[in-house]
N, C-alpha and C positions, 0 to 999 in steps of 0.2 A: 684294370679292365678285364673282365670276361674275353678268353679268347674263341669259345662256342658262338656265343650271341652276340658279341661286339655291346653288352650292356656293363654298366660300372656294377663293383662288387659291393654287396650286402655289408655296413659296417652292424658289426656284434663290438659290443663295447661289455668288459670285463669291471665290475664294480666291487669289493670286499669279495671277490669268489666269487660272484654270482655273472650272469650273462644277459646283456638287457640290447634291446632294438629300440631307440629311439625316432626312429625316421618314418613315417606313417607308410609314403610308398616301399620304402623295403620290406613292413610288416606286408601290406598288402603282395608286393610279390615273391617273400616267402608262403604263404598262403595260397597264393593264387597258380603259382609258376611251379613250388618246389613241394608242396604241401607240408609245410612246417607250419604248427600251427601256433606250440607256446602256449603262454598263459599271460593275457592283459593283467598290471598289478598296481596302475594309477587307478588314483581318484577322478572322478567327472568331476570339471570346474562347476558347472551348474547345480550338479546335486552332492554334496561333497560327504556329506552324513548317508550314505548306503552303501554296502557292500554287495548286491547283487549285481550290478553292471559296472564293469572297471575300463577304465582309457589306458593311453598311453604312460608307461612303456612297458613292450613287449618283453618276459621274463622265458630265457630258453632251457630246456635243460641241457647237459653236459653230453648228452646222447645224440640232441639235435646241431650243436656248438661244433662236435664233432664232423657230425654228416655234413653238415655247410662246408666247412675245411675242406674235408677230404673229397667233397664234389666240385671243389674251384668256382663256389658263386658265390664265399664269402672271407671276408676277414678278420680278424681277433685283434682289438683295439684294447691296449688296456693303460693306465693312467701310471706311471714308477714311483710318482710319489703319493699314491692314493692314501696313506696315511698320516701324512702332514694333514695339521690343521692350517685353512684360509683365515687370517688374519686381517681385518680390512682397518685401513688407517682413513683421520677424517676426511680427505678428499677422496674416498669412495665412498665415504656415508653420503655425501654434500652431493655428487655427485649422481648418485642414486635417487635421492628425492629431488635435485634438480629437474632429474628426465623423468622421474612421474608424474611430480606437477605438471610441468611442458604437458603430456602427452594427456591428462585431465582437463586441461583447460581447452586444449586443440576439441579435445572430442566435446566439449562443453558449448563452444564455438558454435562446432556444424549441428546441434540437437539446437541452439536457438535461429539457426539461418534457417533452418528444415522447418521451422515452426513459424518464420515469419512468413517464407514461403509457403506453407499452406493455408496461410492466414489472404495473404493473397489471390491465390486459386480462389479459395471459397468467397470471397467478397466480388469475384470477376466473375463467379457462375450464380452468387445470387442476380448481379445484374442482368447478367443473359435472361435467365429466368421471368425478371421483371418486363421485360422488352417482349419474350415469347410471349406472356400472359397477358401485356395490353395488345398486341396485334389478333390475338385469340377471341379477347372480350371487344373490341373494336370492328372484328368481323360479323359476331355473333348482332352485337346492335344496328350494323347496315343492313342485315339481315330485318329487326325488330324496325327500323324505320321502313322500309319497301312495305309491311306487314301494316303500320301504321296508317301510310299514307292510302293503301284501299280500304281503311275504313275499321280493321282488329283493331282492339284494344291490346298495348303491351301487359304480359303476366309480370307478375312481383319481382321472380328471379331476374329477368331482362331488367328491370330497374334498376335492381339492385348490381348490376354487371354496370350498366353504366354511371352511376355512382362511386363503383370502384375505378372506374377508366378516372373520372375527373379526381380523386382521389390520389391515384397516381400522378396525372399533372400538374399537379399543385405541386406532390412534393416535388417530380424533376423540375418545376420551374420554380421554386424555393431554395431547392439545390443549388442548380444550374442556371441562374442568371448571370451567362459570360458572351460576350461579344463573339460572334462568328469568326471574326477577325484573328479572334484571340486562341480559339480551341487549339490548333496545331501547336502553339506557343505553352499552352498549359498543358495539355498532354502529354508536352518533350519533360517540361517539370515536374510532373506527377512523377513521369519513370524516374526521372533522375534525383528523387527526395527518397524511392524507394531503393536503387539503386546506396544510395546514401546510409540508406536507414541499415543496409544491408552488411553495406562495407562498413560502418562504425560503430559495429558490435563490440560491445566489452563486457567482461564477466564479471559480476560485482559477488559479493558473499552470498545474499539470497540463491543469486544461480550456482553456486557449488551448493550451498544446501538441498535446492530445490533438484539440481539434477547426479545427485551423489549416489545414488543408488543404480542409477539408467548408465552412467561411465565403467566403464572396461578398462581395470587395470594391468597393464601389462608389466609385468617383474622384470626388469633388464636385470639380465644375470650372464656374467662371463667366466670361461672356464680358469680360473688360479695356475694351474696346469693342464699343458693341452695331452690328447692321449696319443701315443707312438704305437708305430705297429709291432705286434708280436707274431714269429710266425708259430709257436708251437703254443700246447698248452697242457696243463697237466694230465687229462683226464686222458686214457682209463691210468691207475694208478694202481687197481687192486683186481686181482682174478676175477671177483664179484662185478668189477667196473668192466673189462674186458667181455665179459659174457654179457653184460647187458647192451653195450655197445654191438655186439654183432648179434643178438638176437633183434633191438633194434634196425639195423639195416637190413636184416633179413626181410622181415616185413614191410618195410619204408621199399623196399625194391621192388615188391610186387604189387606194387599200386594201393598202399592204404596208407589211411591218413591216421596217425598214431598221438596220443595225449597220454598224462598222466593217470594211473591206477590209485592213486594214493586211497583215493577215498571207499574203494571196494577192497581194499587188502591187499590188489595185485601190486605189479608193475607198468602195465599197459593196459591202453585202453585202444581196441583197433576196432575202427571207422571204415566200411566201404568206400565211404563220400568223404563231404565235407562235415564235419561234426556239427555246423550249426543247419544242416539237412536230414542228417541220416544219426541214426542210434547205434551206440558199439554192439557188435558180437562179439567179438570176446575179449577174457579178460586174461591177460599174459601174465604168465609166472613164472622168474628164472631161477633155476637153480644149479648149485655148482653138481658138478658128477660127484663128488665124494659125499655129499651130505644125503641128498633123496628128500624123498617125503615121508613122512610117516602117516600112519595107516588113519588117527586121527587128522592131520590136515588135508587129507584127500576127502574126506568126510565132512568139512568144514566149510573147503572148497566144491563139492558138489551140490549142498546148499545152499551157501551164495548163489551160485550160479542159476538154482533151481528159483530162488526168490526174486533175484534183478531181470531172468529171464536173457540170460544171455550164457555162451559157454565158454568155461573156464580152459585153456591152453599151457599145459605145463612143457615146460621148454628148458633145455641145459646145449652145453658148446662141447662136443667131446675133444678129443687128443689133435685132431687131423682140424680142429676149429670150425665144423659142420656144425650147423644147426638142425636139432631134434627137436621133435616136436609130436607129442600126444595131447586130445582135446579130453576132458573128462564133462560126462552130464552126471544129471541123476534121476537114476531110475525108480520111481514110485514102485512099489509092494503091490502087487494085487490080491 
């Protein structure tokens, strides 16, 4: 537990080298609380064929894996036998399709309870219905009779309202020939055949055919090996990983919200805001003291920059482990 905020700590779970958040509110409160933002790298169950919008789980880099660490709101979970292969012998096959069946025919269940139940509703509000509309038509003709008895003749429609009232009592008394005696006695029976009909649901093949598509299957899956805590971890590992590491925190310190560069050539992508609010200004570019730039990648780089419309920050860690930093534009010819 967090000893700042009294909240539990952020598990980062370590997979083949990489670094994944699987817990939605931890994604959400590295986002929200620490601004770490990652890169979602699941499929959506629903749409599973697109790569434009990804779910769970959250993929960090080695910069941000770090920053959690070394800030005490999170921990480094990694699995010691991650490269064993899971083996499953037949009582976990058995046992797997046991609990999907089960959980197919449950949810099969309540999509026919919920169906008989509206079946219900609707045959209780046609009746209402029937009952408002002869008290409706039944007013309108005591009306047509007071009209009659001074001597009007009734119009067509007015006939034809009362035509429909008798119409109606035909069929309730066609229906409904039961003893007064009797009603309370058959309307306890009526509930209790639906009560009945309700409780002694069974799923036959048609209804797995019929509702195969509308069920939600869920994968029971358990871990073969659970994951232990680790307190260190590799990274930084190389001068190149050490300078991008504190050119990272240098920026993450001053209130911006930091992403991947890959796709602009940089290293960084820094955010005023929240990146799904606000647009990067610039693009970070580390490099060691010894190497520089050359006269071409400054040139290369102030083009980019001039085209995505953002500015390029070339950045290096000198002796004393200070972060430096110059921004380059480009300047149009007049």
């Amino acid at each position: 537990m967090d000893a700042h905020n009294g909240s539990m700590l952020i598990n980062i779970h370590c997979i083949g080298g990489d670094y994944f958040v699987w817990d939605a509110e931890h994604v959400y409160e590295l986002r929200m609380k620490h601004r770490i933002c990652g890169a979602l790298v699941g499929a959506l169950s629903r749409k599973p064929w697109q790569t434009s919008v990804n779910s769970m789980p959250l993929m960090l880099m080695p910069e941000e894996v770090y920053l959690c660490l070394s800030e005490g709101f999170a921990k480094l979970l990694f699995n010691e036998r991650q490269n064993d292969v899971a083996v499953s012998n037949d009582c976990d096959v058995d046992a797997f399709w046991n609990k999907r069946n089960a959980m197919e025919l449950e949810q099969i269940l309540l999509f026919k309870k919920r169906k008989i139940e509206k079946e219900q509703m609707f045959y209780g509000n046609n009746k209402k219905l029937n009952r408002k509309k002869r008290k409706r038509l039944v007013h309108e003709c005591q009306n047509v009779d007071e009209l009659c008895c001074e001597g009007n003749e009734a119009s067509p429609k007015i006939k034809e309202n009362q035509s429909e009232i008798v119409s109606l009592d035909i069929c309730k008394s066609e229906s409904f020939q039961i003893d007064t005696n009797n009603v309370n006695v058959d309307q306890k029976i009526l509930k209790s055949n639906e009560k009945e009909q309700i409780c002694d649901l069974n799923v036959t093949d048609d209804d797995i055919e019929y509702y195969h598509n509308s069920v939600r299957v869920h994968i029971p899956t358990t871990l073969k090996n659970q994951f232990v805590f680790e307190k260190s971890m590799s990274f930084p590992s190389s001068s190149k990983d050490n300078s991008n590491n504190l050119v990272f925190q240098y920026f993450w310190k001053k209130g911006y919200f930091l992403t991947s560069a890959a796709k602009f050539g940089g290293d960084y992508l820094v955010y005023p805001g929240d990146p799904l609010r606000y647009h990067s200004f610039f693009i970070v570019l580390v490099k060691d003291c010894e190497t520089g730039f050359t006269p071409k990648e400054l040139i290369n780089y102030g083009r980019l920059a001039a085209s995505v419309k953002k500015t390029v920050v070339l950045s290096h860690v000198d002796t004393d482990k200070n972060v430096k930093c110059i921004s380059l534009e480009w300047s149009y010819m007049k």
